[in-house]
DOSE-286229 format. One line per field, with one value per residue (C-alpha): x, y, z negated; residue number from 1. Coordinates in steps of 0.2 Angstrom, whole numbers. Layout:
% DOSE-286229
c1 <- c(X	...)
c2 <- c(Y	...)
c3 <- c(Z	...)
k <- c(NUM	...)
END
This chain:
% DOSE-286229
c1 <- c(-50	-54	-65	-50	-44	-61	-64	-46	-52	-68	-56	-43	-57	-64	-46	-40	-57	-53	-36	-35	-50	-40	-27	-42	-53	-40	-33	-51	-59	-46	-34	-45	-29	-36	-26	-12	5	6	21	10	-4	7	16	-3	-9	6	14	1	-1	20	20	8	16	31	22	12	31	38	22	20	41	46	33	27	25	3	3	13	3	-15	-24	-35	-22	-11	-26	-28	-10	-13	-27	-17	-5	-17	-22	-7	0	-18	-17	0	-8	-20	-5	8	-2	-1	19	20	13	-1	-8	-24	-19	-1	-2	-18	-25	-11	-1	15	28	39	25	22	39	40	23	27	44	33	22	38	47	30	28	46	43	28	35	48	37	30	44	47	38	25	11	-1	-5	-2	16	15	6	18	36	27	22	40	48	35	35	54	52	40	49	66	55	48	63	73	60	59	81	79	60	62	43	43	54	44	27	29	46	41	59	60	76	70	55	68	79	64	58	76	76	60	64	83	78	60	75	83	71	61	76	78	62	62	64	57	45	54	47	42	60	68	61	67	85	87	78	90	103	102	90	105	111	96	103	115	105	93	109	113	99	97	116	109	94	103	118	106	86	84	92	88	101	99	78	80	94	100	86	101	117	104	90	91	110	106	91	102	116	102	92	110	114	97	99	116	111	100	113	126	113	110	98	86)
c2 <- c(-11	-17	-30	-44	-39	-42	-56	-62	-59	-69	-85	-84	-82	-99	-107	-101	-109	-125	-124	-122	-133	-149	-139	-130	-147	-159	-151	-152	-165	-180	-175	-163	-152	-160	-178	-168	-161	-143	-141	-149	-140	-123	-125	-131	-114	-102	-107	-98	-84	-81	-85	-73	-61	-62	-61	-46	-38	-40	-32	-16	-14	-21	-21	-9	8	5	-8	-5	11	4	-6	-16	-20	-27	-39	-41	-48	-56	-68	-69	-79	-89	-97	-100	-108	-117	-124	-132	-140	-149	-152	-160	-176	-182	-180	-189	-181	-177	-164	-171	-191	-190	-176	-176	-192	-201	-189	-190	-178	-183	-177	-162	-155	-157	-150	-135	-131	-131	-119	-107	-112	-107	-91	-84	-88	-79	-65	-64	-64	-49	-39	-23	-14	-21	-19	-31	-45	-58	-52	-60	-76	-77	-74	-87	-99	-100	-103	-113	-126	-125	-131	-146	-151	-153	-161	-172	-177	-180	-190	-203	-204	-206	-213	-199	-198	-217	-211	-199	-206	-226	-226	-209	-205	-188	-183	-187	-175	-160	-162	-161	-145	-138	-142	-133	-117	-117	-119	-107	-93	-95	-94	-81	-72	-75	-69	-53	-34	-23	-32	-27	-42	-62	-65	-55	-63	-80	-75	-68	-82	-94	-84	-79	-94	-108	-110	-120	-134	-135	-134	-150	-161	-158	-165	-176	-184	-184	-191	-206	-207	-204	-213	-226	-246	-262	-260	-242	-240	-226	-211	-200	-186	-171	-177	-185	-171	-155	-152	-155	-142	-131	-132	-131	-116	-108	-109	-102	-86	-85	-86	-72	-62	-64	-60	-43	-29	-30)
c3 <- c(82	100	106	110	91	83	92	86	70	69	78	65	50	57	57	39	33	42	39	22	17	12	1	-9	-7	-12	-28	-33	-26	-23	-41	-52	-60	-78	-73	-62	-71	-76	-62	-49	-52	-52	-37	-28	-34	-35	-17	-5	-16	-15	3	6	-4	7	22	14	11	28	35	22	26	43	54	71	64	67	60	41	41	44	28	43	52	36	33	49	52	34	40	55	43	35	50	57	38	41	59	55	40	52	62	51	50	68	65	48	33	28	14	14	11	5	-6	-16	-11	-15	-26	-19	-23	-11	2	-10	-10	10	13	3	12	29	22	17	35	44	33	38	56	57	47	58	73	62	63	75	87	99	109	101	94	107	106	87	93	108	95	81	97	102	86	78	92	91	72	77	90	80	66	76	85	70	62	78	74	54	49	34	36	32	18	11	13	10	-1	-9	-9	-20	-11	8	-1	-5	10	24	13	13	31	34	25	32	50	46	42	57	70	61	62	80	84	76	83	95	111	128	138	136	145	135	119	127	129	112	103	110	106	91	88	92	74	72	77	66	51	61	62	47	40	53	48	28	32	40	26	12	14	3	8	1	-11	-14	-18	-27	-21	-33	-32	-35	-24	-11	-13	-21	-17	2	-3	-8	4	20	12	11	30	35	22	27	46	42	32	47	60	52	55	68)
k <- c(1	2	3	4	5	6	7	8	9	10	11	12	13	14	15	16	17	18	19	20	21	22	23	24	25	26	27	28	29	30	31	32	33	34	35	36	37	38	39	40	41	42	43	44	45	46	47	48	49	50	51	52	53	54	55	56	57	58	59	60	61	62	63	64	65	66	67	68	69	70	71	72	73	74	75	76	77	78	79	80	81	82	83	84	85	86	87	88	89	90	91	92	93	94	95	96	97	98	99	100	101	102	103	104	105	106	107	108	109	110	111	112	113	114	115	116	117	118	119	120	121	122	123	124	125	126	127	128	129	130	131	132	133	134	135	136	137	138	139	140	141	142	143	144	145	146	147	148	149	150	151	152	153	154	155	156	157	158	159	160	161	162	163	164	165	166	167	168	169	170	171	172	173	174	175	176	177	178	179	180	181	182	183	184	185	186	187	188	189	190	191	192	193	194	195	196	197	198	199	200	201	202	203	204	205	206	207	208	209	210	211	212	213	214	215	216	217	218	219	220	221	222	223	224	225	226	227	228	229	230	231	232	233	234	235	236	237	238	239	240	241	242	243	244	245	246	247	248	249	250	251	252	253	254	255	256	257	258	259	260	261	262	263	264	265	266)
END
C-alpha cells in the first residue's frame, strides 16, 4: 500500500470508531437488549452485518481488477465503508434524526426503520462508487461524494416541504418511518447505479451521474407527494402503517431496483 493509502487507512479507522460508537453504545447502554423486542434487537445487530455483506459482494465481484483480487485492498475498501455508513450516522442528526436520541434513547421505531433504510441507501451508494475500474481511492470517495450529497440534499429539501422528520420523530408515525427508509433505499439504487463503471475523468463522472442519475427525482417526488397526502392530521393521528407506510416501501424500493434493472450492465 502507499503512503496516501495507509494514511487513508488510519483516518478511516478513526471515523468507523467515532461513527459507529452510538449504534454499538446505544443498544447497550441507553436500551440494554434485555428490555428491547427480539425484532429490535435483530435488526440493531443483523443490519450492519448484511450491509456489509453486500458491500463485501460488490467488492469480491464487481470491482477494479486490483482491488477484487487483493485480500488488503477488500478490507481496505470494507473499512472504507464503515466510515462512510459511520460519518452519515453523525450526520443525519443536524438534518432530523438522530440514532443516538431518537432511536435508542427514545426507542422510537419510526426513527429505527428510517435510520436503517439510510444505512442500506448509503451502502448501495458506496457500492456503486465501488464498481469498475479506477486509479484509486479518491476515485471511490469522489463517486460516493457525489452521490451521497445528492441523497442529503433531496432529503433535506423534502423534509423543509413535508416536516416528515417532525413526523417520525415527535408523532412517531410508523408509516412516515417505512416511507423515509423506502425513500432512502430507492433513491440509494439509483444513484449507486449512476455512479458506477469504469473512471475516465471527474467530468465525465458528472455527466453520467446526471444522466443516468435523473430518475432520482422521481422516486424524491414521490415521496415527497405521500409524505404530504399521508402524515398524520389532527383527525388522522395514527395512518394506516401498510397503505400509508409499508406499501409506499414497497412501491419506492420497486422503482430504484427497477431503475437498476433498466439501467443495465455497467
Amino acid at each position: 500500500m502507499s503512503d496516501d493509502e495507509v494514511f487513508t487507512l488510519i483516518a478511516c479507522l478513526f471515523l468507523a470508531v467515532w461513527g459507529w460508537k452510538q449504534w454499538v453504545g446505544g443498544l447497550l447502554v441507553f436500551e440494554p437488549p434485555s428490555r428491547r423486542g427480539v425484532t429490535q434487537v435483530l435488526g440493531w445487530l443483523l443490519l450492519p452485518p448484511l450491509a456489509g455483506a453486500a458491500m463485501l459482494f460488490v467488492l469480491l465481484r464487481w470491482s477494479s481488477s486490483d482491488v477484487r483480487n487483493s485480500g488488503i485492498y477488500i478490507m481496505f475498501y470494507l473499512l472504507m465503508w464503515i466510515a462512510w455508513t459511520g460519518l452519515w450516522n453523525q450526520i443525519m442528526p443536524f438534518f432530523g434524526i438522530s440514532c443516538r436520541d431518537d432511536a435508542f434513547e427514545r426507542n422510537n421505531s419510526a426513527a429505527e426503520l428510517a435510520i436503517g433504510g439510510g444505512l442500506l441507501g448509503v451502502t448501495f451508494i458506496f457500492a456503486g462508487s465501488n464498481i469498475g475500474e479506477g486509479p484509486g481511492w479518491w476515485v471511490v470517495v469522489f463517486c460516493a461524494t457525489l452521490a451521497t450529497a445528492s441523497l442529503l440534499l433531496l432529503w433535506m429539501v423534502g423534509n423543509q416541504m413535508t416536516r416528515v422528520a417532525e413526523d417520525i420523530t415527535v408523532d412517531r408515525d410508523i408509516s412516515a418511518g417505512w416511507r423515509t427508509a423506502g425513500f432512502f433505499i430507492g433513491a440509494g439504487l439509483i444513484l449507486g447505479r449512476a455512479v458506477a463503471g469504469d473512471w475516465h475523468s471527474a467530468d465525465a463522472t458528472v455527466v453520467d451521474f446526471l444522466q443516468k442519475g435523473a430518475p432520482v427525482l422521481i422516486v424524491w417526488a414521490t415521496e415527497v407527494a405521500l409524505d404530504q397526502i399521508m402524515g398524520p392530521t389532527p383527525k388522522r393521528p395514527a395512518p394506516d402503517k401498510f397503505l400509508c407506510g409499508f406499501l409506499p416501501f414497497l412501491i419506492l424500493v420497486g422503482a430504484g431496483v427497477g431503475d437498476v434493472f433498466l439501467q443495465g450492465p455497467w
